[in-house]
N, C-alpha and C positions, 0 to 999 in steps of 0.2 A: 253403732254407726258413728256417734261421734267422736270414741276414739280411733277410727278408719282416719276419720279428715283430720285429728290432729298428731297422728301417728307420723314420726319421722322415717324419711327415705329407708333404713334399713329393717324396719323393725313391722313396716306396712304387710309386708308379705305371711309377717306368722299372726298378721289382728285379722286379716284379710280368710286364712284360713281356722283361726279359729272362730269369725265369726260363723263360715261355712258349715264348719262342723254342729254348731250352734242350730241352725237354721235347718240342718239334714236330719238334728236330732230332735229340733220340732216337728217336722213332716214324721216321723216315726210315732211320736205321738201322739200326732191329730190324727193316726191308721188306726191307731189303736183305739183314740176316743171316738172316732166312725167307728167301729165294732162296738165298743160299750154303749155308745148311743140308741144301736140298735135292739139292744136288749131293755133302757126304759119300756117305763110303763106305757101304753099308748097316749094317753092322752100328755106326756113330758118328752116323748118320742121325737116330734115335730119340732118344737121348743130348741131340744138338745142337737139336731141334727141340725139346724139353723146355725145356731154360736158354734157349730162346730167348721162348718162350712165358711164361714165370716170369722172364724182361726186363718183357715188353708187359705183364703183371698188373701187376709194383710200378713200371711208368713209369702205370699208370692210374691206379694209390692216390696217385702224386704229383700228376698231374691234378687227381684227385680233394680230393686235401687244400687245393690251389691254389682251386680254386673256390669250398672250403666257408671259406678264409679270407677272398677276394675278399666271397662273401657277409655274412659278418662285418663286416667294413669297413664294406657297403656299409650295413649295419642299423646300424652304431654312428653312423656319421656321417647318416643319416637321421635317429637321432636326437637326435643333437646340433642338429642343422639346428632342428630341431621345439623342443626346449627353449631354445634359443636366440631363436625366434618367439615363444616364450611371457612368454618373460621381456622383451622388448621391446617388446611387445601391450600398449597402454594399453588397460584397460574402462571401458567406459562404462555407464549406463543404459541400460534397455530403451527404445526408442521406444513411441509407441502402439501400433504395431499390433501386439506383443507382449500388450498388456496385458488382465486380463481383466474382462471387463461384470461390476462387484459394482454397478451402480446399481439394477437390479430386485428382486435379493437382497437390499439391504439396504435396499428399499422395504419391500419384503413382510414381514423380520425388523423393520421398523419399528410395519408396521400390526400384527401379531402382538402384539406389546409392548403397543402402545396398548391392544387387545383386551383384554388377560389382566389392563392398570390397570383399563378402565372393568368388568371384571368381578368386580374386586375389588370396587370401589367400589358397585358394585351391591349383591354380596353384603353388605359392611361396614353400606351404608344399610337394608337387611331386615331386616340383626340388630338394627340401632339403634332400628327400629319397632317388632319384638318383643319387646326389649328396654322398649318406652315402655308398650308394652301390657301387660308383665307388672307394671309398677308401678303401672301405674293400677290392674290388678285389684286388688291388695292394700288401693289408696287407696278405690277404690268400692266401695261395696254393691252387693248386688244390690237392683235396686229403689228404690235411692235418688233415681233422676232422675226427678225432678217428673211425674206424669198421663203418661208413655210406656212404656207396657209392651211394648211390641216391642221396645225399646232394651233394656230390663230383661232380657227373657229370652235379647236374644244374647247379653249381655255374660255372664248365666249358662253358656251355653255356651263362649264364651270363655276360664272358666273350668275349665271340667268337660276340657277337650282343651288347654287349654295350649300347649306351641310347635306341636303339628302343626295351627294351623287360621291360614292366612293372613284377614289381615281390609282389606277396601278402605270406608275413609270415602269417601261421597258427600256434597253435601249434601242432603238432610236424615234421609238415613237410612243403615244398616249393613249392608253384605253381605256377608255371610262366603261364600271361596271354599272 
């Protein structure tokens, strides 16, 4: 077994099977020293059959050890194999049909947008009217517009509620919402 582990990459394969053969040719052995065993005398019978048996156990742990090295090998150089594919593996980009549909998403994140500008701007122009309205009160009397007293007493109104009364000009008259 130790020269398995310092046996070089090429030369593993024929230590590996002659230790096998090794090991096939003690099992043929210990069949045949179980037959011989059986033939002592009795009372060496038991004795012999015992170290014979405690052969075959530490000829299986050497099996044993043989396989589990075998396996070894075979997982190092597996993965050799694999990082070796790795590192010589150009990447590339994905193709399309990896890729994934953002045209409807960021349709939709588009109209959202637009939405959330023209409702700004909505709101921004409301202010701006309430805004025009609250300084005209200040500029106008009440009553000041020549022979229309309808006009007179919205804009009174107008004044008495302040920002909570939206006001829509028509022409030629005012109608408070």
């Amino acid at each position: 077994m130790g020269r398995l582990e310092t046996a070089d990459k090429q030369s593993v394969h024929l230590v590996e099977n002659e230790i096998q053969a090794n090991i096939d040719q003690i099992f043929s052995h210990l069949e045949r020293l179980g037959i011989l065993s059986s033939k002592e005398p009795p009372n060496k019978r038991q004795n012999a059959r015992l170290r014979v048996d405690q052969l075959k156990y530490d000829v299986q742990h050497l099996q044993t050890a043989l396989r589990n090295f075998q396996h070894r090998r075979h997982t190092r150089e597996q993965q050799e194999r694999q990082r070796e594919e790795l590192l010589s593996r150009t990447f590339t980009t994905n193709d399309s049909a990896t890729t994934i549909p953002m045209d409807e998403s960021l349709q939709f994140n588009s109209s959202l947008q637009n939405i959330h500008h023209g409702m700004d701007d909505l709101i921004g122009g409301g202010h701006s009217v309430l805004e025009g309205l609250r300084s005209q009160r200040l500029t106008l009397k009440v009553g000041a517009l020549p022979g229309d007293g309808e006009k007179a007493s919205c804009f009174g109104l107008i004044q008495q509620f302040g920002t909570c009364v939206y006001v829509l000009v028509t022409s030629p008259q005012i109608v408070i919402l």
